[in-house]
C-alpha positions, -999 to +999 in steps of 0.1 A: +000+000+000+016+033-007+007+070-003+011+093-037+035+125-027+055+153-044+051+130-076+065+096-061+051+065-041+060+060-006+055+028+020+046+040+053+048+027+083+033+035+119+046+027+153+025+028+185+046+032+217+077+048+198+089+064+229+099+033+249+130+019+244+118-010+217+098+019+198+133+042+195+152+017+182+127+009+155+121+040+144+154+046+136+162+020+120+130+021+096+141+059+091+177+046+082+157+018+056+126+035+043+132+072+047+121+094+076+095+108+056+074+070+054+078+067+095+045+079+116+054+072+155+025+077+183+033+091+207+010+103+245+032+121+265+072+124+253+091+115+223+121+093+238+150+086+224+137+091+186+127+126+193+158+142+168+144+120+140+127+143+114+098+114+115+060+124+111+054+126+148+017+120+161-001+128+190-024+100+197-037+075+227-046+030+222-072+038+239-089+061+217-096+045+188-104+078+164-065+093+170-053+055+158-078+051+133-060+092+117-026+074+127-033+045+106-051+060+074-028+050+044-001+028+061+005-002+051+024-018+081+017-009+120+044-021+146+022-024+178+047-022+208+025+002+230+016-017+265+022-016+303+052-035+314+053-041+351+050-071+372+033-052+401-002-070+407-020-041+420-022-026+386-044-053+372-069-035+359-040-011+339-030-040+328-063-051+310-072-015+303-036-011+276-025-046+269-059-059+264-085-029+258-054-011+236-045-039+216-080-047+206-085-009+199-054-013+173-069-044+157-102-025+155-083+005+137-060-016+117-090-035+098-110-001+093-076+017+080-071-017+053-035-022+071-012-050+053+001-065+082+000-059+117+032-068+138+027-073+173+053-071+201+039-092+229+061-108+258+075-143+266+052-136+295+020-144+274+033-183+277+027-204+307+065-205+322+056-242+334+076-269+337+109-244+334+130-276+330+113-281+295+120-267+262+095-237+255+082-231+220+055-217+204+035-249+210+034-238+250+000-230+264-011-198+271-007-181+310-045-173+310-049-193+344-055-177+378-024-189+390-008-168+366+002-129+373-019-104+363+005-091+338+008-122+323-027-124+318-033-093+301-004-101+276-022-136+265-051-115+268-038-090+243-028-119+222-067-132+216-075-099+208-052-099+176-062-133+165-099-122+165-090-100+141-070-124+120-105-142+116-119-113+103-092-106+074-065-091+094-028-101+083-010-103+116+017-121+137+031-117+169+067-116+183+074-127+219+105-113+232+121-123+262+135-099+291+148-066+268+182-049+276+208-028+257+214+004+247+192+039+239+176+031+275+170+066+283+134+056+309+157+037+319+136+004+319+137-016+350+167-036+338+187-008+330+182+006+365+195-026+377+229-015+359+230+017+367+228+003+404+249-022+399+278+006+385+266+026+421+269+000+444+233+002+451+226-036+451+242-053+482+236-087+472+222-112+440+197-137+436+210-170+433+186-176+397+187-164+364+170-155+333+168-151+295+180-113+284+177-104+248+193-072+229+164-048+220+188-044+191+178-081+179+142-074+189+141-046+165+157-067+136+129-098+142+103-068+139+113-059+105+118-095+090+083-103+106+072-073+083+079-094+056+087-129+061+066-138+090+031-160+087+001-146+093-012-159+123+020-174+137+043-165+168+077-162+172+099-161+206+127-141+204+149-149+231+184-143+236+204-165+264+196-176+299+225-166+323+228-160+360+220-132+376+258-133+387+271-139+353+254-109+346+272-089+376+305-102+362+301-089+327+285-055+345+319-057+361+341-061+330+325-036+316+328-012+342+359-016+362+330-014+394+329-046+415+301-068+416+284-077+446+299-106+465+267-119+485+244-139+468+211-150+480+197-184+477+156-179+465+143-187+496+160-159+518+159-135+483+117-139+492+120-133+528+143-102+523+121-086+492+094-069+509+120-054+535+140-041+505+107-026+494+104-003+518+136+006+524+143+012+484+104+037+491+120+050+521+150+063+501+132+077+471+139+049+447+120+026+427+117-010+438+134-034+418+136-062+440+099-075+449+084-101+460+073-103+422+104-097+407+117-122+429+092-148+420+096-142+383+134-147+386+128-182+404+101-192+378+120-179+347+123-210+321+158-219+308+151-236+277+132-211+259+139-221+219+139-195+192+146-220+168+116-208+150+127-173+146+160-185+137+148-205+106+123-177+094+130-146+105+169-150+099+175-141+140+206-144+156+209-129+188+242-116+201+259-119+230+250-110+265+284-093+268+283-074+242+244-061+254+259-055+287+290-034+271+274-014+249+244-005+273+273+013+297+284+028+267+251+047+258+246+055+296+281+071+296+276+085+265+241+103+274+253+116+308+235+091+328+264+070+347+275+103+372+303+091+397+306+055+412+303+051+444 
């Protein structure tokens, strides 16, 4: 689908939730692809780290379904990353309100705009994490249970939504990344606090667990082959490699020069210890990091998620966690936001 201007045809493409982290990184690099003159980017409240691009900027909400419905008129691919990431069970009904009532609002307003294809960023949270000893794939069942977080929920939730409207003629597939980190982290997201803190000494001991990180870098790259190569109707987990939480402190360290912490925490006193650190993180002005539910979701995290599929499809190959790790101290040094270690 293209739009006819100055005398020439152009592809465009729109992006809801362009100012997280995920949303700057693909704006960018459609701009450096397609031209910033084919990229629309949504946007509520700021612009993130895209704001320099000279991209058609638009002021617009999910949950109103007119302002996506003007966003969408003429594209012919929308990137839907906008949601509420959080593992914090009191905001259950936020959760249902954007990843559920949002996503269906997009669907809604991609089938009335006559959108090509619809790629949507969901979250490895979306599968049930159970058994963690065994290989997860796309063939997992959904967390839709009520043993199952209320973020989790809402992302399986949101998932529904978008197959509805594959029944009715929408071309769509989803992409379920695992925990995102790397560079142009500028919120930062709750990961990159955790290396900030980690360069400040603000964490005096690790969780003896792990989990599966991928570069948002990678992310962005299995976006834009799903634009094109993906199946309708089909997901794809995009994972990058399961490591300890202290293998993670030690490439913080490399990359730093800053020790790591030396304590380490089995699970069990890690869940005692978490509501403590609660309060004394709210105490101090600083956002929790390590809950209760953070904790849980570190314990539960499965080791063996496959992106085989993605892989043979999509062409991914995730890098390194070192090199995440480096170049995410890189951008924070490079954008003023590492100050002094302490």
């Amino acid at each position: 689908m293209t739009e006819s201007g100055s005398g020439r045809s152009r592809t465009v493409k729109v992006i809801t939730g362009a100012s997280g982290q995920i949303g700057g990184v693909l704006a960018r690099a459609l701009a450096d692809r397609y031209g910033p003159g084919q990229i629309r980017a949504i946007y509520r409240e700021r612009r993130g780290t895209a704001a320099d691009l000279d991209i058609a900027w638009i002021k617009g909400d999910i949950m109103n379904r007119e302002s996506l419905i003007a966003a969408f008129r003429g594209a012919e691919t929308v990137f839907h990353l906008a949601a509420l990431v959080s593992i914090d069970a009191v905001r259950a009904e936020e959760f249902r309100l954007t990843n559920v009532v949002g996503t269906r609002n997009v669907v809604e307003a991609a089938l009335a705009c006559g959108v090509r294809r619809l790629v949507h960023v969901s979250s490895i949270h979306a599968y049930d994490q159970h058994p963690s000893d065994e290989v997860l794939d796309e063939s997992r069942g959904p967390a839709d249970g009520p043993r199952h977080d209320p973020y989790d929920r809402s992302k399986a939730a949101g998932e529904v939504e978008v197959r509805r409207g594959i029944d009715r003629g929408l071309d769509a597939v989803i992409l379920n990344p695992t925990s995102v980190i790397g560079p142009w982290d500028a919120g930062p997201s709750p990961m990159g606090q955790v290396f900030l803190d980690l360069y400040r000494r603000r964490i005096p001991a690790l969780i003896a667990s792990g989990y599966d990180w991928v570069d948002v870098r990678d992310v962005v790259s299995a976006a834009m082959s799903a634009e094109t190569q993906a199946r309708c109707g089909e997901n794809y987990l995009v994972s990058g490699h399961w490591h300890t939480v202290r293998e993670l402190a030690r490439l913080s360290q490399q990359a730093t020069g800053v020790a790591s912490p030396r304590l380490q925490f089995p699970v069990s006193i890690a869940r005692l210890w978490a509501p403590c650190q609660v309060l004394l993180d709210r105490s101090r002005g600083r956002r929790p990091l390590y809950t209760p539910a953070a904790v849980r979701v570190m314990a539960q995290g499965n080791r063996r998620i496959s992106s085989a599929k993605a892989r043979a499809e999509l062409g991914f190959h995730p890098r390194s966690l070192a090199e995440s790790v480096n170049d995410t101290y890189r951008w924070f040094d490079e954008h003023g936001m590492l100050g002094e270690a302490t």
